[in-house]
VEXRO-100181 format. One line per 4 residues: number of its first residue (from 1); for each residue x, y, z of C-alpha. Coordinates in pm, whole numbers, always signed. Example, Ala and Ser with C-alpha at 12.3 -4.5 7.8 and 13.67 -1.06 7.14 Angstrom:
<milums>
1> +1230,-450,+780  +1367,-106,+714
</milums>
This chain:
<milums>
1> +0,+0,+0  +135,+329,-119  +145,+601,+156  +199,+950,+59
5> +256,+1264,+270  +96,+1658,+168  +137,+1985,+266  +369,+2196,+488
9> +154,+2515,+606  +381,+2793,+469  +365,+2653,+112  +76,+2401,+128
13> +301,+2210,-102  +628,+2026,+31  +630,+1655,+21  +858,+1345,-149
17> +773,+1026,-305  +1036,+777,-343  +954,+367,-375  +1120,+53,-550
21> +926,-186,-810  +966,-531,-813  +829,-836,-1008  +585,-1112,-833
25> +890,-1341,-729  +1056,-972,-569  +1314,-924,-814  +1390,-591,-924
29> +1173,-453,-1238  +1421,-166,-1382  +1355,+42,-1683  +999,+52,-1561
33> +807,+380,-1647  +707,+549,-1364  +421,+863,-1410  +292,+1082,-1188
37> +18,+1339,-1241  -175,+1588,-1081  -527,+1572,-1150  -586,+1946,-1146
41> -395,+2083,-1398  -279,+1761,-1582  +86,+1848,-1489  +319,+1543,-1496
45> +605,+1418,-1410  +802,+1069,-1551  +1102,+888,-1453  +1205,+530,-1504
49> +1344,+281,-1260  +1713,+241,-1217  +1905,-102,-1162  +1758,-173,-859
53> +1418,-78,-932  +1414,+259,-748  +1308,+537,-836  +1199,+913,-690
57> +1030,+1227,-760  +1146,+1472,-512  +964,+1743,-408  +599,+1768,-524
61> +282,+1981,-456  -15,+1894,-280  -328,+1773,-446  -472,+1419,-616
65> -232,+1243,-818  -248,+936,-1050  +83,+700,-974  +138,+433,-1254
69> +394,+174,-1314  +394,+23,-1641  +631,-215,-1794  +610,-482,-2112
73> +415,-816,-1945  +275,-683,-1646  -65,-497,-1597  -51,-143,-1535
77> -59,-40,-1132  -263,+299,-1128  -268,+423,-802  -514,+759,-737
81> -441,+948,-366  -427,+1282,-249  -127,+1436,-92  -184,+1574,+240
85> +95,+1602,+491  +513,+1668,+534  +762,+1419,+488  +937,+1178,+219
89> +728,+828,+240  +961,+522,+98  +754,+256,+6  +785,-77,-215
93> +547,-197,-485  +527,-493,-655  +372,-614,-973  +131,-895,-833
97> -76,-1169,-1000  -322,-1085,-698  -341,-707,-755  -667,-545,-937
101> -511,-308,-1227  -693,-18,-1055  -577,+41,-729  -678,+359,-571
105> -556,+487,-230  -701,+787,-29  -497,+1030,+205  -727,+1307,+310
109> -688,+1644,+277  -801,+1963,+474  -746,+2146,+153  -815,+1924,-89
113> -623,+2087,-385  -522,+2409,-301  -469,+2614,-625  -695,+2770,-902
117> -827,+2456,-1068  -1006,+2320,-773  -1036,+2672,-495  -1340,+2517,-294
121> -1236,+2330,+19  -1545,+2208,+60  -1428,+1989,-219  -1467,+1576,-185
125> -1252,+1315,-407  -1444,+1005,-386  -1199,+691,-589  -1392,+482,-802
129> -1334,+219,-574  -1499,+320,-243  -1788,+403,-447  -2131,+123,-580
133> -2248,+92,-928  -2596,+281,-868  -2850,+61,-1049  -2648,-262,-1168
137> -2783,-387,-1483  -3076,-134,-1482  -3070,+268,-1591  -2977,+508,-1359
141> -2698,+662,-1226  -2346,+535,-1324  -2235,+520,-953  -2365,+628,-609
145> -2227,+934,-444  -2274,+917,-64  -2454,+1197,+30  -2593,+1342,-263
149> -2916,+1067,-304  -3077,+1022,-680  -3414,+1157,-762  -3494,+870,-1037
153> -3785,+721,-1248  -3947,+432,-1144  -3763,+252,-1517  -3715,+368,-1863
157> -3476,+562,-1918  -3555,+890,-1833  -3243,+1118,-1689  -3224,+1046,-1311
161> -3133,+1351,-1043  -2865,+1394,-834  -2975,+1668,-513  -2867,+1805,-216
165> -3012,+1938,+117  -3235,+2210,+29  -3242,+2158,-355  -3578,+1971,-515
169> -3478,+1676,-727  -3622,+1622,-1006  -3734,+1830,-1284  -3474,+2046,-1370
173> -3257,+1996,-1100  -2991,+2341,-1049  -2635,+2104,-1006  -2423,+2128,-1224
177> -2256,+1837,-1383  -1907,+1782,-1568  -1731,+1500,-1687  -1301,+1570,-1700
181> -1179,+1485,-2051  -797,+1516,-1970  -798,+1882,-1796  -1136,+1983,-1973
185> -1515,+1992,-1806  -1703,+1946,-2031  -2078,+2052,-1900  -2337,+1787,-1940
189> -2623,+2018,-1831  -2874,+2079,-2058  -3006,+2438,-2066  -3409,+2494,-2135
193> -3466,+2145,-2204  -3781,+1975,-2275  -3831,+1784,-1954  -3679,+2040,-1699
197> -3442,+2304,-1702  -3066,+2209,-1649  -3117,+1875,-1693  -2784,+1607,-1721
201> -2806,+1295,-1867  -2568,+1052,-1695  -2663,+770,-1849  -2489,+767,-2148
205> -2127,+707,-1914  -2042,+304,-1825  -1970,+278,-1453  -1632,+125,-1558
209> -1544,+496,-1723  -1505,+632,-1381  -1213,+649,-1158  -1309,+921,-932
213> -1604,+1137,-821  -1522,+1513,-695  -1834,+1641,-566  -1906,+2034,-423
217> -1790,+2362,-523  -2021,+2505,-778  -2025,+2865,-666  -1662,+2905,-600
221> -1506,+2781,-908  -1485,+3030,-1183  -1481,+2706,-1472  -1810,+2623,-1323
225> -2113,+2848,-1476  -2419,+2828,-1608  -2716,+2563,-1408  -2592,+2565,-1110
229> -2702,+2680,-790  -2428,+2610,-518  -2307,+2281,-642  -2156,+2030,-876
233> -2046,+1689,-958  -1682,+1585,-1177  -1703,+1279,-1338  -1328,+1202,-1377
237> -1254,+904,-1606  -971,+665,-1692  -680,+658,-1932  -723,+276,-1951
241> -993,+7,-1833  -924,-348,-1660  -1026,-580,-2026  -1307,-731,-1871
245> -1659,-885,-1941  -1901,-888,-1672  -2275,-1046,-1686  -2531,-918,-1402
249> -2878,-1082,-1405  -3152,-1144,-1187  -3570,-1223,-1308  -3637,-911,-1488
253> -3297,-798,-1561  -2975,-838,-1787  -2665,-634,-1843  -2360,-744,-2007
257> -2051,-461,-2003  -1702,-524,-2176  -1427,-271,-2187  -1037,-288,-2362
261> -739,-180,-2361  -391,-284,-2588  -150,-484,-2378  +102,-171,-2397
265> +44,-6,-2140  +173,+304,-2277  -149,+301,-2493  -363,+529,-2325
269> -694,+396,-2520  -985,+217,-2463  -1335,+129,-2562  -1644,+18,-2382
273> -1994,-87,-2453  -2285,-141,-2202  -2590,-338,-2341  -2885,-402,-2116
277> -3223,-519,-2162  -3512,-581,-1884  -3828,-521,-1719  -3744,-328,-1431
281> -3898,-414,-1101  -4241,-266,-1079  -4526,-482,-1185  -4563,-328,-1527
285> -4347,-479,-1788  -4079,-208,-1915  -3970,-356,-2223  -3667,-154,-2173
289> -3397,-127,-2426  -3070,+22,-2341  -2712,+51,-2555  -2410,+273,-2449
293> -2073,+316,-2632  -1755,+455,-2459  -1407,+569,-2666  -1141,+718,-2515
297> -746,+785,-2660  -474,+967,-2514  -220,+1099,-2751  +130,+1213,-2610
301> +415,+1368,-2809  +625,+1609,-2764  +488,+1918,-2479  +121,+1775,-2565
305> -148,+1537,-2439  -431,+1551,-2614  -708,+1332,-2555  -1007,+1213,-2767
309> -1308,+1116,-2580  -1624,+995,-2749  -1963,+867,-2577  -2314,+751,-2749
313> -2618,+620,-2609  -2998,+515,-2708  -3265,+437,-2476  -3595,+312,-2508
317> -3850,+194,-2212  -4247,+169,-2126  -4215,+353,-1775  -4468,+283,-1503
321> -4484,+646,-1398  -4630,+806,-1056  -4956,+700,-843  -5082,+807,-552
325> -4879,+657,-255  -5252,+586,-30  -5420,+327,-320  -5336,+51,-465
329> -5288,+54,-864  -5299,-233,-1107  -4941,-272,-1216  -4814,+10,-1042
333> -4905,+268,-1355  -5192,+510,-1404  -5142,+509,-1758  -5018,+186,-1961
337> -4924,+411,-2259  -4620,+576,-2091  -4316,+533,-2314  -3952,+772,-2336
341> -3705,+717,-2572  -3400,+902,-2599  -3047,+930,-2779  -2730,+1098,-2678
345> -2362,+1143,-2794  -2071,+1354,-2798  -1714,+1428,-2917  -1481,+1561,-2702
349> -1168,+1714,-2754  -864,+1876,-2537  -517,+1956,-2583  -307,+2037,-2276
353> +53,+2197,-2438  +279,+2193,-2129  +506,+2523,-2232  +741,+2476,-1883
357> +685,+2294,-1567  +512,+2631,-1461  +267,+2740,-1763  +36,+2555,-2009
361> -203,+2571,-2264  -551,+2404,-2249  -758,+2385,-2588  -1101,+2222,-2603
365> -1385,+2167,-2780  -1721,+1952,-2821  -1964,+1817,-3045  -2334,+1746,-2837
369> -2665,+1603,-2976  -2900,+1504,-2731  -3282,+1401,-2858  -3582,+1320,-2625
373> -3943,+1177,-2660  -4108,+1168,-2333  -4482,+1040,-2318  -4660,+1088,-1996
377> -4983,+1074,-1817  -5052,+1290,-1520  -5417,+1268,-1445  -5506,+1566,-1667
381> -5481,+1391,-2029  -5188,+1219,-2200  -4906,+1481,-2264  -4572,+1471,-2491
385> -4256,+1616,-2438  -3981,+1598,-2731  -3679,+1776,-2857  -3338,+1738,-3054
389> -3063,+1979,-3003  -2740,+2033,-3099  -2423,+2155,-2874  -2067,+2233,-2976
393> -1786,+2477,-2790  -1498,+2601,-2862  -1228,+2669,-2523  -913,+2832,-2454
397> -726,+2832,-2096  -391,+2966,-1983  -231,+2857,-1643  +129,+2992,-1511
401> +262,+2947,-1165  +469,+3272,-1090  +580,+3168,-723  +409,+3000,-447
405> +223,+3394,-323  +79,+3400,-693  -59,+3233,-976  -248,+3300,-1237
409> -495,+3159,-1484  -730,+3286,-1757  -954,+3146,-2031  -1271,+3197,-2220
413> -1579,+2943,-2326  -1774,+2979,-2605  -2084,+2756,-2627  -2406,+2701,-2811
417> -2673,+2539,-2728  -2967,+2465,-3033  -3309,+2297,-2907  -3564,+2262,-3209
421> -3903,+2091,-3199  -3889,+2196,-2836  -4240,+2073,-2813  -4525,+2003,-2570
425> -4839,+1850,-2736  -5157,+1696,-2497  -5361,+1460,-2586  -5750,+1463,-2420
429> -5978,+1150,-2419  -5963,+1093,-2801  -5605,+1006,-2782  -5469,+1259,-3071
433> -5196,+1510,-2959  -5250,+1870,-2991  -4976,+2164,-2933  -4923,+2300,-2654
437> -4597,+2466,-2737  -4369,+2436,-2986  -4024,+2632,-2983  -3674,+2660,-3171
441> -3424,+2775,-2918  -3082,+2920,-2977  -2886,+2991,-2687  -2487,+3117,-2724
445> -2265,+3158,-2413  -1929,+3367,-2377  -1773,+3335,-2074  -1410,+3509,-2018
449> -1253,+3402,-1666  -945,+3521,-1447  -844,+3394,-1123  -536,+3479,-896
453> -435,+3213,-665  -103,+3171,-341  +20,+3141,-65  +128,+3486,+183
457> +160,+3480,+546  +306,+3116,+546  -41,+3030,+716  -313,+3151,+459
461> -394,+3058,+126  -597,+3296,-139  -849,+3220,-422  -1004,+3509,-607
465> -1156,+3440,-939  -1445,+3687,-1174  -1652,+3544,-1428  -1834,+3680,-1656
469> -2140,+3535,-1849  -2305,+3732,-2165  -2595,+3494,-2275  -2834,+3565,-2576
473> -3128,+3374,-2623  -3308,+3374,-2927  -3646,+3239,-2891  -3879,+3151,-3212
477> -4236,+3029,-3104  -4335,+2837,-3369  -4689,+2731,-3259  -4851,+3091,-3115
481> -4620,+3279,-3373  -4396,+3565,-3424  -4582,+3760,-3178  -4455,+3553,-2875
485> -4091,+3504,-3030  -3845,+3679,-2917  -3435,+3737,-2891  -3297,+3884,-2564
489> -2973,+3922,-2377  -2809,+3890,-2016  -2481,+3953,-1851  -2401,+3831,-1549
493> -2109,+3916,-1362  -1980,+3654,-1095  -1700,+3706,-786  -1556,+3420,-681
497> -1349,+3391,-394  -1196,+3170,-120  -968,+3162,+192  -820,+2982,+381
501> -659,+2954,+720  -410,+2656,+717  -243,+2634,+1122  +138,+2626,+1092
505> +292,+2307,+1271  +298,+2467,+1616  -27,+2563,+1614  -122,+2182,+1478
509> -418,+2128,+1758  -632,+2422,+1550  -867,+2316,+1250  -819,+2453,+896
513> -1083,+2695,+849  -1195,+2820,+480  -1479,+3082,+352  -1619,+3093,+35
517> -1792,+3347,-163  -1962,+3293,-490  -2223,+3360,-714  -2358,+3123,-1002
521> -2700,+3151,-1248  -2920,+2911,-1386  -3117,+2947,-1707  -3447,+2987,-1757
525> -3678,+2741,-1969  -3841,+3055,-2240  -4144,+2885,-2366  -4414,+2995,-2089
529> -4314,+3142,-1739  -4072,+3375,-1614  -3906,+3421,-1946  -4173,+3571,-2203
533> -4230,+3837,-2451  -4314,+4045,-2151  -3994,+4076,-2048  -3879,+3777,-1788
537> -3504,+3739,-1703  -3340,+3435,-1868  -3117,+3393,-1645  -3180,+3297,-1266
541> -2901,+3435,-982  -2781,+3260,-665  -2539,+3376,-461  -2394,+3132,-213
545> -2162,+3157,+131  -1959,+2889,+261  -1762,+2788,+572  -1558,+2478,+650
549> -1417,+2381,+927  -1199,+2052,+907  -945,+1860,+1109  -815,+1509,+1165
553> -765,+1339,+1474  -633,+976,+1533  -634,+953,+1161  -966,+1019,+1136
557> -1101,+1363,+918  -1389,+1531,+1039  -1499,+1857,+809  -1880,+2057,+861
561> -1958,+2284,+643  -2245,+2574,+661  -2401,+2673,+371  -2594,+3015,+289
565> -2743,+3032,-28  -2990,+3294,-193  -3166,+3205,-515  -3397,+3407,-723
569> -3736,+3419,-797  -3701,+3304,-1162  -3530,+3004,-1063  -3811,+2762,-1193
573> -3895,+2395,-1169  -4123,+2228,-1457  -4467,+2130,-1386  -4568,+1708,-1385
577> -4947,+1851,-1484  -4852,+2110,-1773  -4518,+1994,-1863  -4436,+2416,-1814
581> -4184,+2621,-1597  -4333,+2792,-1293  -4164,+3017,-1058  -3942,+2873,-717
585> -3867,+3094,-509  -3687,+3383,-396  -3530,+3139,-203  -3304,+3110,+109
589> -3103,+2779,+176  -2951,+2685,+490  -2785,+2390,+551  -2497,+2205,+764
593> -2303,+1909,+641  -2098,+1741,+908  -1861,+1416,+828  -1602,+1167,+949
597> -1369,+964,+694  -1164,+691,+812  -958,+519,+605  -789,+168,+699
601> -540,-77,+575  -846,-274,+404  -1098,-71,+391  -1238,+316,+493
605> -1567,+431,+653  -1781,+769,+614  -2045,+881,+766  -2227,+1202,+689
609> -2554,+1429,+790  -2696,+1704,+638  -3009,+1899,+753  -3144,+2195,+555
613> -3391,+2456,+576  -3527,+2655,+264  -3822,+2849,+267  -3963,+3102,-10
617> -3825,+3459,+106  -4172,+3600,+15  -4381,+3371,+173  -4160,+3169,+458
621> -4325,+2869,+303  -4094,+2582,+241  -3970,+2503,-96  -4180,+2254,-260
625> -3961,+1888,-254  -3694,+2040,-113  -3485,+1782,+126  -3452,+1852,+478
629> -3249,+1609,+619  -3015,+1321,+452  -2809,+1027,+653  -2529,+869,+465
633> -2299,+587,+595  -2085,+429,+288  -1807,+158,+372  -1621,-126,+233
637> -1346,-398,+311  -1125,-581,+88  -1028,-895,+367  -1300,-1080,+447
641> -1308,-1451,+562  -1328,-1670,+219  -1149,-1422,+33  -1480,-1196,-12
645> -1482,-794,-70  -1791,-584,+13  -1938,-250,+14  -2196,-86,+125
649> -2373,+208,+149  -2711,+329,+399  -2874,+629,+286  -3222,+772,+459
653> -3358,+1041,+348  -3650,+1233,+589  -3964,+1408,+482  -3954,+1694,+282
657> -4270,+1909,+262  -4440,+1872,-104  -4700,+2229,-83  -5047,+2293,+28
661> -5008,+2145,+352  -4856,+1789,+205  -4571,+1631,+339  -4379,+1328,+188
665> -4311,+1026,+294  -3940,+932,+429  -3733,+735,+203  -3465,+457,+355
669> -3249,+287,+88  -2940,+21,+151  -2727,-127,-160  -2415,-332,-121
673> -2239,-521,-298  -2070,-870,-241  -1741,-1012,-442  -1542,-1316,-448
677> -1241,-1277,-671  -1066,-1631,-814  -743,-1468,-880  -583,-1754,-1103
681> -859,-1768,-1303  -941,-1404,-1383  -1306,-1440,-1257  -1530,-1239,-983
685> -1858,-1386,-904  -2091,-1113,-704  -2459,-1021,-556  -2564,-679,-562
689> -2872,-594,-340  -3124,-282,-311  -3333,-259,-43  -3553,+3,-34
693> -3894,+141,+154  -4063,+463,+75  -4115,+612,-261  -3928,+776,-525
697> -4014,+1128,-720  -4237,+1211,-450  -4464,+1511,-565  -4836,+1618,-558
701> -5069,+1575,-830  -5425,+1650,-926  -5572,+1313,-1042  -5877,+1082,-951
705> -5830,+691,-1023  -6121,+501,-1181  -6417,+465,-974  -6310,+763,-740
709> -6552,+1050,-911  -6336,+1392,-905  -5954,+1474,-933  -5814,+1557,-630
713> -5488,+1678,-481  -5274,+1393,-356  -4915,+1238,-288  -4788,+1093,-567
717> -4475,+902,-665  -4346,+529,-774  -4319,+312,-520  -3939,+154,-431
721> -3889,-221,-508  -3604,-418,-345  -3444,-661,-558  -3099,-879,-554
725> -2897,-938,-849  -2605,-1165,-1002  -2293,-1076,-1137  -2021,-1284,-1341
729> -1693,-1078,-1432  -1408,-1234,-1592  -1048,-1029,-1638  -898,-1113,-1985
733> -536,-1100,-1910  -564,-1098,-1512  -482,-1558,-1513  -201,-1441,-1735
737> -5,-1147,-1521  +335,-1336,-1538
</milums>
């Protein structure tokens, strides 16, 4: 196990690695590439083992890193940790036919990263490893994040929710989300769309694509924009994949994923494809269809890695839908006409050109089509929501480290977002649809960005960043015509800035203490709400404060952060019964997060709670669907008796008030994961389980079932099934490591 140190407090950046490679029978492995690199800003280092398989990097900066050791005949060891304390660590590996080809290891930080690519220290780095595939062998979620539960449909494939205390899941849901192509975000958001505003589509990733999970720090990044509120998720993903195939099944389910990569593991490439077909596990049949495609290459020559990253995805399901939570309904559906089908892709491109250990280059850019056919019943007639778009941006960033009291970066995004057929038909008893709304949307970003970033004082570190957003929206109404079109501009100017108090050794008994300023916008959906003809913003403010206190003790972090968040009125959420955007808020959030992270020889445990308030600032009503309070305990061991590895997570989830007087009902959800790897063969055998109680998309509705006379107002949502399912992996090359 690879132990590395971080930070001295006058530099937040002082610590050595040094180690030795060896072969399974301990003989010394030289010539061996060696990489390190920092996961912020891409930098890297390489060396190459000497005669006696050594080999050192000196003095490095604190952060996450990616440690690899690659050499002709052996599977790559990838190691992912954070550096977090003083001191050169000496520390053996060894090429094992035991070993996973992922390894990840987790030091934890008080300051995560400290520098301008990742300023918020509220800032979590979950590894792929301490985290469970969401929804094995069903659609969902690629992975579950502890604390942040998913707002999902009941099947189908339908883009699920990630939320957060005080934030309503579900339709159009203000986090933003990101997945890192080599040291680009690219934004997987998607702006006025026809099923809820900021919607991302997770989906289209394969679990196996992810190798870590970075999770806060929406407001206080200045690379992090538009649809967001006050938070935001970072998909990271991997150079190379384990060549597996894995089968999970159960009754109603199957899944089979397969990823490669070349034997040379100086080939930073490979391909995955996820294929899954089932039923789901409410009564109603889904006939769900489900086929995703992962590419990914990593070119390196000369001062430049540039890496190629391409993703598709079609989806096709019968979805059960909502019902009220007090009656019983015949196969769990109120309407068995409910269908969705969707398609998804992109191209993504980025070019990091490393001028000098201090300064770089970043150049990106991305294709985006997204299309969406949504068909469904909520008690007042048959609705449809569809819409293809296209996306593509064009991005520039400049990074140089002047000396540890300054650094600076720059850069400027240029995006543009197309919707057409951005429609909304209804269909009454007869069964024909009828428009309701039908736009073509045009939406172009430019966003220019500076940030200043050091050390002064020995003891504090510094984070200011501005942003600023010009957004035009061009808005043609194609169903009530030219009269309701319109075109219309916004600029939005955002301060970003963070501090931080980092206790010199002395003074080691204090926490490290950080505050955050930040201010972030959302945009607004134009086809009927708070951005009309009449002249409605299309852009929604929030403006967000943040203080974290963190500190470990007996090798054990603790961190609680307080949140303050305002949001506008125009920040809107779209209507189940209309399929339209209505107004939420002004808002106020408060929240407090508290955790503990342990992390062991064979295993790590965290535990988190988060309680929220949010009421309308008008009214002192509480948001609509708005959480209150979340529990989160995640944890898994790798040395169990009979060789087995398991993880687990418990997540609960309290009531969270729904309008009108309506409250929902709590929602208490544990998934784990059980694994029995046969080394010398190359196979895992495993059982996932879900159990569940409570229900899912909990919201209120206006519906009457047959036999009950007039609609009525009542709790609505699908109800949670538990369910236990199979899994067969085998490693192509793992009975061959020799």
């Amino acid at each position: 196990m690879l132990w590395l140190c971080s930070i001295v407090p006058d530099a937040l950046a002082a610590s050595g690695l040094s180690g030795s490679l060896t072969d399974p029978q301990g003989r010394a492995v030289s010539g061996a590439r060696i990489r390190l690199r920092r996961r912020a800003d891409s930098s890297r280092r390489e060396t190459r083992t000497d005669d006696q398989g050594r080999f050192s990097f000196g003095v490095i900066d604190s952060g996450e890193y990616r440690l690899s050791a690659e050499y002709v005949g052996f599977p790559v060891i990838t190691r992912t940790f954070l550096v977090a304390a003083v001191g050169l660590e000496t520390e053996d590996l060894q090429f094992s036919e035991v070993a996973s080809q992922n390894q990840s290891v987790t030091v934890s930080a008080n300051v995560s990263d400290a520098g301008f690519y990742a300023p918020d220290p509220a800032q979590r780095i979950m590894v792929r490893d301490e985290t469970l595939d969401a929804n094995p062998g069903r659609p969902g979620m690629p992975v579950s994040i502890p604390g942040m539960p998913v707002e999902s449909p009941a099947g189908g494939v339908k883009p699920p929710q990630y939320f957060v205390p005080g934030v309503a899941g579900d339709h159009g849901e203000p986090i933003a989300m990101f997945f890192q192509i080599g040291g680009f975000l690219f934004q997987n958001n998607l702006p006025a769309n026809a099923h809820g505003n900021g919607y991302a589509d997770p989906n289209v990733i394969i679990p196996i694509a992810i190798e870590t999970v970075e999770t806060d720090g929406g407001a206080f990044d200045v690379r992090v924009g538009n649809n967001s509120v006050n938070a935001a998720i970072i998909f990271g993903l991997r150079d190379r994949v384990d060549p597996i195939i894995r089968l999970s099944a159960d009754y109603r389910d199957v899944n089979l994923v397969t990823g490669w990569s070349p034997k040379d593991p100086a080939n930073k490439l490979w391909v995955g494809l996820d294929l899954s077909y089932g039923n789901g596990f409410l009564k109603r049949l889904e006939h769900r269809r489900q086929y995703k495609a992962n590419v990914s290459k990593v070119f390196t020559f000369g001062k430049h890695d540039f890496t190629a990253y391409g993703m598709g995805y079609y989806g096709f399901a019968f979805q059960p839908g909502l019902i009220p939570i007090d009656a019983n309904v015949p196969n769990d559906t109120y309407d068995a006409r409910q269908r969705e089908e969707t398609s998804n892709g992109a191209l993504i491109l980025n070019d990091i050109w490393h001028l000098t250990e201090r300064s770089q280059f970043q150049f990106s850019g991305f294709y985006h089509y997204y299309t969406l056919d949504v068909r469904p019943s909520f008690g007042d007639g048959w609705i449809r929501q569809s819409e293809h778009r296209n996306a593509n941006s064009e991005d520039v960033l400049y990074s140089h480290s002047f000396s540890k009291a300054f650094s600076l970066m720059a850069g400027v995004d240029l995006r543009r977002e197309a919707p057409r057929a951005l429609d909304l038909d209804r269909a009454k008893d007869a069964g024909i649809f009828q428009p309701v709304t039908a736009n073509n949307i045009t939406i172009n970003f430019c966003s220019p960005y500076v940030v200043a970033d050091g050390t002064f004082l020995r003891i504090l570190h510094y984070n200011i960043g501005y942003r600023g957003d010009v957004v035009s929206m061009d808005n043609r109404d194609l169903y009530r015509g030219p009269s309701f079109s319109f075109s219309r501009n916004a600029q939005i100017n955002s301060p970003k800035g963070t501090i931080s108090l980092v206790p010199p050794e002395p003074l080691s008994l204090l926490p490290t203490v950080s505050l955050s300023y930040g201010q972030a916008f959302h945009i607004n959906d134009p086809r009927i709400g708070t951005t009309d003809i009449f002249g409605g913003t299309i852009v929604s403010k929030a403006r967000a404060y943040q203080l974290v206190v963190s500190k470990t003790i007996a090798a054990t972090e603790f961190r609680v952060t307080l949140a303050h968040v305002t949001t506008a009125q125009q920040l809107a959420r779209i209507s189940n019964d209309t399929g339209l955007q209505q107004d939420e808020g002004p808002g106020l959030l408060e929240s407090i997060t508290a955790a503990a992270r342990r992390n062991f020889t064979h295993g790590f445990i965290q535990g988190s709670f988060a309680r929220a308030d949010a009421p309308d600032r008008f009214t002192g009503e509480p948001t609509p669907e708005a959480p209150r309070l979340i529990w989160d305990v995640l944890g898994t061991i790798d040395r169990l008796p009979f060789h087995l590895v398991a993880r687990g997570e418990y997540e609960h989830v309290g009531r969270k008030p729904l309008g009108d007087g309506f409250v929902a009902v709590p929602v208490r959800e544990f998934r784990g994961a059980i694994v029995r790897p046969f080394q010398s063969k190359g196979i895992d055998v495993g059982v996932n389980f879900f159990i569940a109680s409570g229900y899912g998309g909990q919201t209120l509705e206006t519906l009457s079932l047959p036999g009950e006379g007039e609609p009525f107002e009542r709790i609505t949502g699908f109800p949670l099934r538990s369910y236990v399912t199979a899994s067969f992996t085998y490693h192509f090359r793992r009975n061959s490591w020799h």
